[in-house]
C-alpha positions in Angstrom: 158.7 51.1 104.4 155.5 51.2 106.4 157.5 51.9 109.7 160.1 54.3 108.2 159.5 58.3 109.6 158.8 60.9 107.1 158.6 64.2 106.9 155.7 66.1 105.8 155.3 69.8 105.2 152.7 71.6 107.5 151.8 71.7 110.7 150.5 70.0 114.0 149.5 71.5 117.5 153.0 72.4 119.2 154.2 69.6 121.9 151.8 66.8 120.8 153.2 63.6 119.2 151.4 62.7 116.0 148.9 59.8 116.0 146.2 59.1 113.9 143.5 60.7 115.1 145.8 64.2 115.3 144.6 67.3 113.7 147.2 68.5 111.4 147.3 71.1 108.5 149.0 69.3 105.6 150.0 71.6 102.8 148.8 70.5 99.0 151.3 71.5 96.4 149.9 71.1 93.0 151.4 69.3 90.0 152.0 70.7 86.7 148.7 69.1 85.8 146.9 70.5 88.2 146.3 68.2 90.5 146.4 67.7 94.6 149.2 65.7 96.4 150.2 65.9 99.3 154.0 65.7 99.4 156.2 63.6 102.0 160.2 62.9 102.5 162.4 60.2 103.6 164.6 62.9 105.0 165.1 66.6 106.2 168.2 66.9 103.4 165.5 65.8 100.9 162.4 68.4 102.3 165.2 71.4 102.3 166.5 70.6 98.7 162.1 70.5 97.5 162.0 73.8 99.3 162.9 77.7 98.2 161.5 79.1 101.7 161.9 77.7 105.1 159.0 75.3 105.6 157.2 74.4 108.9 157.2 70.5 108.7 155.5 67.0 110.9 157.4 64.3 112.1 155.5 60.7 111.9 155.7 57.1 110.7 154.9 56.8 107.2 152.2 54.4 108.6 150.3 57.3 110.3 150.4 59.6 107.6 149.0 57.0 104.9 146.3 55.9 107.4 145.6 59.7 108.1 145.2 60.5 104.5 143.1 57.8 102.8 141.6 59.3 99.7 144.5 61.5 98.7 147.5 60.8 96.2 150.9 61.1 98.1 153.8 62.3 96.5 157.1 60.7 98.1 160.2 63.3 97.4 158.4 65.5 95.9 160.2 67.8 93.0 163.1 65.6 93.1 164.4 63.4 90.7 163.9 60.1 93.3 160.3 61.0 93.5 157.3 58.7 93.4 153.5 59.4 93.7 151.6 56.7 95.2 147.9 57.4 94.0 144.7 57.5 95.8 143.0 54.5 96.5 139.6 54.1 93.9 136.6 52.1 96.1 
């Protein structure tokens, strides 16, 4: 799974291919609890059908965006019934 690409709503600088280091401005969407995730998809089909608006979205290996976001709890398909948080680590 590690080397699968995802898509992740948000935004990077326009032309640049996402790497670690990149600075990017991943949205948050809030569960029904409250709390932060930041949500990611295995596929376009699956980011349109968590969407109601269009969305501006980031291309990357799944790789990159869990060593970009260490700290946060990922939500994989968001909103949709396949969906599946993966938690922030606890040091």
């Amino acid at each position: 799974m590690l080397e699968a690409t995802v898509w992740v709503p948000g935004a990077a600088a326009q032309g640049e291919q996402v790497v670690e280091d990149s600075v990017l401005d991943l949205l948050h969407w809030e569960k029904d609890d409250g709390t932060s995730v930041i949500p990611f998809f295995t596929s376009l089909e699956a980011l349109q059908q968590a969407v109601e608006d269009e969305q501006s979205f980031v291309v990357m290996p799944v790789r990159t965006l869990f060593a970009m976001t260490l700290g946060e709890t990922l939500y994989l398909n968001a909103k949709l019934p396949t969906g599946k948080e993966f938690a922030a680590a606890r040091n």
